[in-house]
C-alpha positions, 0 to 999 in steps of 0.5 A: 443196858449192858449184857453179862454172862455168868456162870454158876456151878449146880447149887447156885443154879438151884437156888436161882431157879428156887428164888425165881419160883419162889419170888415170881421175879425174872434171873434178871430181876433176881440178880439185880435184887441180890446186887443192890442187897450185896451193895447195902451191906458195904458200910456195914464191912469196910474194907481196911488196909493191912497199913490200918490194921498192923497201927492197931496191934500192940507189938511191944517195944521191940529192940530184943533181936540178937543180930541184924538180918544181915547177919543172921546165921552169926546171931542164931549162933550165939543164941544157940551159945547163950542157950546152952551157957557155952559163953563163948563167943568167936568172931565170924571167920575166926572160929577154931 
């Protein structure tokens, strides 16, 4: 049998000592109780990956980004072109 140390802040250790009035059973009892009620409750919440959850989300079809990531700051500039109609658009490095 293996022995644990456990710390708990004042409201647990108060709600400890109530169940351990209150039921009659031992800490040890009380904990070994609520550690098999815990594990019941696991089938009931199981655990996805972020993977399972990203396959269930509707993202649209994609493809509307205006520059790759490489060459993001010439891809906001142009939108910012296209925003405001100026229209014009100058190669990166060759702007006036």
């Amino acid at each position: 049998m293996a022995s644990r140390t456990v710390r708990l802040d004042e409201d647990t250790e108060e709600v400890l000592e109530q169940l351990v009035k209150g039921t009659g059973l031992s800490i040890s009892a009380v904990f070994k109780q609520g550690l098999l009620a815990l594990r019941d409750q696991l089938p009931a919440h199981p655990q996805r990956t972020p993977y399972e959850i990203y396959k269930e989300l509707d993202l649209g079809p994609g493809g509307y980004g205006v520059a790759s990531s490489s060459e993001a700051k010439q891809g906001i500039r142009e939108a910012i072109r296209r925003k405001h109609g100026l229209g014009v658009s100058y190669p990166p490095g060759s702007q006036p």
